[in-house]
C-alpha positions as CSV (number, residue, x, y, z in Angstrom):
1,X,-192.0,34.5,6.7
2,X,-195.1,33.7,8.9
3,X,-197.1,32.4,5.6
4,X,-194.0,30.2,4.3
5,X,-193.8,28.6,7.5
6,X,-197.0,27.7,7.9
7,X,-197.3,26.5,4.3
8,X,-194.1,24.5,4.3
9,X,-195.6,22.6,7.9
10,X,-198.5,21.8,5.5
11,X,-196.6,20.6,2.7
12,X,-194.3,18.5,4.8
13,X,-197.6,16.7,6.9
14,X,-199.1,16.1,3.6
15,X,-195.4,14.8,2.5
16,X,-194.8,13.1,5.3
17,X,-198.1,10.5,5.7
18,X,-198.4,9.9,2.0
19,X,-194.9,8.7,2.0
20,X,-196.5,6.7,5.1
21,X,-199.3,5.4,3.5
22,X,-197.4,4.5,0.1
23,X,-194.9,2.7,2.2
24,X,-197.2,1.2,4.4
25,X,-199.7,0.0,1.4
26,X,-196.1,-1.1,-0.5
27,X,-195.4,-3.4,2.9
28,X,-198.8,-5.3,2.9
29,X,-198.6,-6.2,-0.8
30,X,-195.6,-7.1,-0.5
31,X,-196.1,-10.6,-2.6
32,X,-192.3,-11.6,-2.9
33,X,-191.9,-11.5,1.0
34,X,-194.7,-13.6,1.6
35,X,-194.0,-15.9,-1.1
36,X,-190.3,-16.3,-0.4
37,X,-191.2,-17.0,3.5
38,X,-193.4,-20.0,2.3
39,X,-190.6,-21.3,-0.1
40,X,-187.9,-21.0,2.7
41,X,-190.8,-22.9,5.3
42,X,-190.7,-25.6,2.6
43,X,-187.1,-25.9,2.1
44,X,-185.4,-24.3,5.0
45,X,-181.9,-25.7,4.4
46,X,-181.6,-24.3,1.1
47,X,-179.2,-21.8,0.4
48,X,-180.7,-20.4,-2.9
49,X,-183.9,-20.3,-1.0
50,X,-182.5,-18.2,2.2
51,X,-181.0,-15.8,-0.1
52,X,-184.1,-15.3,-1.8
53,X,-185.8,-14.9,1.6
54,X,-183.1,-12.3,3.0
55,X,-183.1,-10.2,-0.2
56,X,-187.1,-10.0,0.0
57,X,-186.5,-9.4,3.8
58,X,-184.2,-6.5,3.6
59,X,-186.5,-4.7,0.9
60,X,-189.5,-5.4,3.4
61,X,-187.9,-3.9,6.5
62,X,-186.8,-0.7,4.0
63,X,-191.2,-0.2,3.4
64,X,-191.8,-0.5,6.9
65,X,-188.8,1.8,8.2
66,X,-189.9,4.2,5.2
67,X,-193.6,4.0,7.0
68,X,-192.3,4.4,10.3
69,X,-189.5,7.5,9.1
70,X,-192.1,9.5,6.8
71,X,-194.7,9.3,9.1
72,X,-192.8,10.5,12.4
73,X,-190.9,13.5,10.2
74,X,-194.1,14.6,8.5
75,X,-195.9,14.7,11.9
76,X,-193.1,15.9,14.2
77,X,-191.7,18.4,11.8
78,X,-195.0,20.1,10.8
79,X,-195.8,20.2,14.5
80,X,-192.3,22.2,14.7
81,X,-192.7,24.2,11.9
82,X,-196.5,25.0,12.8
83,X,-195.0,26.0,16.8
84,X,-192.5,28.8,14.9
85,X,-195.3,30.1,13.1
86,X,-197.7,30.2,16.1
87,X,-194.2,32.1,17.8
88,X,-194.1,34.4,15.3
89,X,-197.4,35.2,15.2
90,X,-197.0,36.2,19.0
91,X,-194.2,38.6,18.8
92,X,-195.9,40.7,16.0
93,X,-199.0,41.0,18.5
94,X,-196.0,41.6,22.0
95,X,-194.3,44.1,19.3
96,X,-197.8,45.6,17.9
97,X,-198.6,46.3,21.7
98,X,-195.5,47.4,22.6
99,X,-195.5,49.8,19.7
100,X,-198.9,51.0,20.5
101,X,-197.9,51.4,24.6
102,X,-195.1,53.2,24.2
103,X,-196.9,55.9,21.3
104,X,-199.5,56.5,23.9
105,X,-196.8,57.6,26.5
């Protein structure tokens, strides 16, 4: 149980800031943001134009909340995951001792 833990904490960092860094890379190259920003600065009371804008703004703000979400659960749950392994590895060594104290009496 000790091992699993400890693996899945490593496979769910790893998870975690790749989904990061693909979401974060998919953010900055985000050309159809940028590009519909400048088309809505030319022509800001255009309707066709703000829709464009809002639909490229909406699938912006989903690569940076991806970023911001994948990063803290990769982080935050391997640091739990990696906490019940270091717990478990503690009660083996207080049930080891205790095993070993109470053979000697």
């Amino acid at each position: 149980m000790r091992a699993a833990l400890r693996a899945l904490g490593l496979l769910l960092l790893i998870a975690g800031l790749a989904t990061c860094a693909v979401a974060t890379t998919f953010a900055i190259g985000d050309e159809a943001f940028f590009k519909a920003g400048e088309a809505l600065e030319r022509h800001p009371d255009h309707v066709l134009f703000q829709g464009e804008y809002y639909a490229a703004l909406l699938r912006h703000v989903v690569y940076i909340l991806t970023a911001i979400v994948g990063g803290l659960l990769g982080t935050v749950g391997s640091a739990v995951l990696f906490g019940l392994h270091a717990i478990l590895v503690r009660l083996a060594r207080l049930e080891a001792s205790n095993a070993a104290a109470s053979r000697a009496s």
